[in-house]
C-alpha positions in Angstrom: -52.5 -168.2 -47.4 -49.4 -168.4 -45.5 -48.1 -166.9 -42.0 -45.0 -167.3 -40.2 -43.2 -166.1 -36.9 -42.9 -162.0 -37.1 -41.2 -159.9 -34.2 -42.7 -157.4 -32.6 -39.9 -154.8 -30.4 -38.3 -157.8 -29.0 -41.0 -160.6 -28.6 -41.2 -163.2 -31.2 -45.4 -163.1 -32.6 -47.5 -165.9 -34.0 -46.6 -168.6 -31.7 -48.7 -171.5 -30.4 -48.9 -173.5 -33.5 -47.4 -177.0 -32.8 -44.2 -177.2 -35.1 -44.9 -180.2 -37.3 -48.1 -178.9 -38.5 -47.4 -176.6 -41.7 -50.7 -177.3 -43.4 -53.7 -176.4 -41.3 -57.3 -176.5 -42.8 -58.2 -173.3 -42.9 -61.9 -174.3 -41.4 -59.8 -175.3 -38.5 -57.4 -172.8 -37.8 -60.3 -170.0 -37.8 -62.6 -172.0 -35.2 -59.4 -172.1 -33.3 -58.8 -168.5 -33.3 -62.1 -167.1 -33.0 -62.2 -169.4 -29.3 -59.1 -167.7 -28.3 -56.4 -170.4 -29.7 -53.4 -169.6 -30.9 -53.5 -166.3 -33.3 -51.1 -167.0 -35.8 -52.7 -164.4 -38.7 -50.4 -161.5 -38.2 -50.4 -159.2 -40.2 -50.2 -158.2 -43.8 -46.4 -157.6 -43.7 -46.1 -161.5 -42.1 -48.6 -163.0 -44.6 -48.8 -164.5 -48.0 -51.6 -164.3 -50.2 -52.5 -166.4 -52.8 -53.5 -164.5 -56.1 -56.5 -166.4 -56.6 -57.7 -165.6 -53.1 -57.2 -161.9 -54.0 -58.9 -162.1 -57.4 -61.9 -164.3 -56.2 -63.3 -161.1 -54.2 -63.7 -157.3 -55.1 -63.0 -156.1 -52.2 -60.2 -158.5 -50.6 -60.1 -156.6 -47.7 -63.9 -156.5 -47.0 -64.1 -152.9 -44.8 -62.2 -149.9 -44.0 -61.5 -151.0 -40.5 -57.4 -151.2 -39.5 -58.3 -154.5 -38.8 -59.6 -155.8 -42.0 -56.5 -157.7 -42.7 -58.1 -160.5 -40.1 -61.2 -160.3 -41.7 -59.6 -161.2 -44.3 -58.5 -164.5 -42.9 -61.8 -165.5 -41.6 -63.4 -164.7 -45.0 -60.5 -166.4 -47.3 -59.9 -169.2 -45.4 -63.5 -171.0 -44.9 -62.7 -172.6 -48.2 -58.9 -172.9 -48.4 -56.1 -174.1 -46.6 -53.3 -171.9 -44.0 -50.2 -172.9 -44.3 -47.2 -171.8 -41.8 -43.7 -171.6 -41.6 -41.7 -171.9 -38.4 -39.4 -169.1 -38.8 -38.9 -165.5 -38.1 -39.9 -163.5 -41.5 -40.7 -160.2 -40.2 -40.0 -157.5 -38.0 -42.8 -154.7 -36.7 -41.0 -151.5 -34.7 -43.1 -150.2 -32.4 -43.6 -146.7 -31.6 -46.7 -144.4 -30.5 -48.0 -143.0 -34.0 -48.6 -146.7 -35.4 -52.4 -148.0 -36.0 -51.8 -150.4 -33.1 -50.8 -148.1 -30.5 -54.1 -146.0 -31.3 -56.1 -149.2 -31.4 -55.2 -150.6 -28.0 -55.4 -147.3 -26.9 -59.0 -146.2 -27.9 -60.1 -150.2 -27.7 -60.6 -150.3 -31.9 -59.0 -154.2 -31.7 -61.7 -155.5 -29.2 -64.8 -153.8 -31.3 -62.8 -155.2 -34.4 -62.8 -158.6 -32.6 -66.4 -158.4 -31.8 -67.2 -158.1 -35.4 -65.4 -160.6 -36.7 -66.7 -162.5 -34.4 -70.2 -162.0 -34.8 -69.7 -162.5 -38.4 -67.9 -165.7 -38.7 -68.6 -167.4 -35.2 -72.1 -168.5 -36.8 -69.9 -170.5 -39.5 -67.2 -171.7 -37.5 -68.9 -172.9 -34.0 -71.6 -174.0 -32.6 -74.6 -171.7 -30.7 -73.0 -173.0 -27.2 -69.6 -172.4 -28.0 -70.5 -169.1 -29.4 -72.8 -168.2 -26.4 -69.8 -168.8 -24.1 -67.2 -167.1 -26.0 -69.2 -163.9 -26.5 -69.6 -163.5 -22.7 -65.8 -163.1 -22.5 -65.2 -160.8 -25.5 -67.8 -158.4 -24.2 -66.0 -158.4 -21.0 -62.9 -157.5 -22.8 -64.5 -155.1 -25.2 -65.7 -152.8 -21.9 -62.7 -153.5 -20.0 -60.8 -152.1 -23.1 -63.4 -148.9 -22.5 -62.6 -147.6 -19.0 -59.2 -145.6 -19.8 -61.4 -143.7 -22.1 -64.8 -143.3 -20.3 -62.0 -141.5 -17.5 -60.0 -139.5 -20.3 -63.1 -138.4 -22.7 -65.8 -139.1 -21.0 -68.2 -136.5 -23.4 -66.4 -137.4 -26.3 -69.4 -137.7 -27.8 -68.5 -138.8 -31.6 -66.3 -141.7 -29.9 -69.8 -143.0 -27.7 -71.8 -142.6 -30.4 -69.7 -144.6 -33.0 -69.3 -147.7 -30.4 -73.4 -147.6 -29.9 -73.5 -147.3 -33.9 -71.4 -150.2 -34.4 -72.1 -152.9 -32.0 -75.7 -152.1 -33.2 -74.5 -153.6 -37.3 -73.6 -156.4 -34.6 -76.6 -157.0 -33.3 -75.3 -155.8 -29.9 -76.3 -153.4 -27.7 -73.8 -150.6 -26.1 -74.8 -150.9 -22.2 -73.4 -147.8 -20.5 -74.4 -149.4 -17.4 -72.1 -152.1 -17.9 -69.3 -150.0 -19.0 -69.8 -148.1 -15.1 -69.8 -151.3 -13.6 -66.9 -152.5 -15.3 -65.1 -149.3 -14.4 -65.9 -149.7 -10.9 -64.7 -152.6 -10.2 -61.5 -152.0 -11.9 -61.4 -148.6 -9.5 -62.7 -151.1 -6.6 -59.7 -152.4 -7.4 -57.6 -149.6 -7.2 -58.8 -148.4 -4.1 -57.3 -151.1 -2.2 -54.2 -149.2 -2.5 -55.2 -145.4 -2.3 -51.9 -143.9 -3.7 -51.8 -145.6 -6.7 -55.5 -145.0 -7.6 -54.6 -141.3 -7.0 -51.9 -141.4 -9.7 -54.0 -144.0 -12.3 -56.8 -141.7 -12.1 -54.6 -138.2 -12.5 -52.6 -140.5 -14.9 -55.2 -140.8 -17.2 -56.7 -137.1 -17.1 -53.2 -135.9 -18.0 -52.4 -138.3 -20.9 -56.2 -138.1 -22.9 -54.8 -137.0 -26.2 -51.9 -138.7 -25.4 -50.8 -142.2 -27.2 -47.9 -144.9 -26.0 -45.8 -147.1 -27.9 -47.6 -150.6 -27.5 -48.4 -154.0 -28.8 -50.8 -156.9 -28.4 -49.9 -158.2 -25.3 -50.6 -162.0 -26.0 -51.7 -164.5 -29.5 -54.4 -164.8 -28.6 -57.6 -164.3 -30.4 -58.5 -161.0 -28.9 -57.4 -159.1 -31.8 
């Protein structure tokens, strides 16, 4: 399997591999990215597969999530080597109907990132490292939930499919936690009065509404 620099809009993606390595063992590069290292996957349109990689599994991409395409990575490369090249390969435009948008939107990356994690961390680290690293992707996961829980708040297909599918984890959806996280982003908020006013009306306004976005950093929180 091989990756290389993509850009995303105008910001250059994959970054944060050091530029003499272009042979990484794949072992390697997934414990790195499933601790939050660099995440130099991409994305289908940025990698290169090899055929016997393909071939070697019935299903190459192992679930219907939009995210499979990492699962991929974690499940290909625990017995074959990444390679990478240092240059600019691809281009992704951006715009609001794309899977991405919808995903940071609705907080499908984080509960993809969960999975994966909880699938491959047991291969890749150790309990400790795992224990650690969970705490702050379940902070992430809920933080990713609040725009929602203020825009659809008895949506209740959308609550029940995050309870179904953190259960297949082995995790458990905590609505407390999901309040608590909400209030102390609006804890937050309230330090400035006006601007909570607006978030808050902001949100209400733009539920079935979707931006234009991207992942915001490398790291592995995708």
């Amino acid at each position: 399997m091989v990756g290389s620099y993509s850009v995303a809009g105008k910001k250059v993606m994959s970054v944060g591999l050091e530029y003499e390595r272009k042979i990484v063992k794949g072992t390697e590069i997934c414990r790195a990215t499933l601790l939050g290292g660099p995440y130099v996957f991409g994305s289908p349109t940025s990698l290169l597969y090899g055929a016997d990689l393909v071939r070697s599994s019935k299903a190459f991409y192992p679930n219907s999530n939009p995210h499979a395409d990492t699962t991929a990575c974690y499940q290909s490369l625990e017995h074959s080597d990444f390679g990478f090249v240092h240059q600019i390969l691809s281009f992704t435009r951006i715009h609001p109907d794309s899977q991405t948008s919808r995903s940071i939107k609705y907080g499908i990356i984080k509960l993809a990132t969960l999975n994966d994690f909880c699938r491959f961390g047991p291969k890749y680290l150790s309990r400790a490292e795992m224990k650690r690293r969970l705490v702050l992707l379940v902070h992430d996961y809920y933080h990713s939930l609040v725009p929602t829980l203020f825009e659809q708040p008895r949506n209740k297909e959308f609550w029940q499919q995050q309870k179904n599918e953190l259960q297949e984890m082995g995790l458990r959806f905590s609505m407390t936690k999901l309040l608590k996280t909400a209030f102390s982003r609006g804890a937050r908020l309230l330090l400035r009065p006006g601007a909570a006013v607006k978030r808050i009306l902001g949100l209400r306004r733009n539920a079935a509404r979707i931006e234009a976005q991207y992942y915001e950093s490398d790291a592995a929180t995708r």
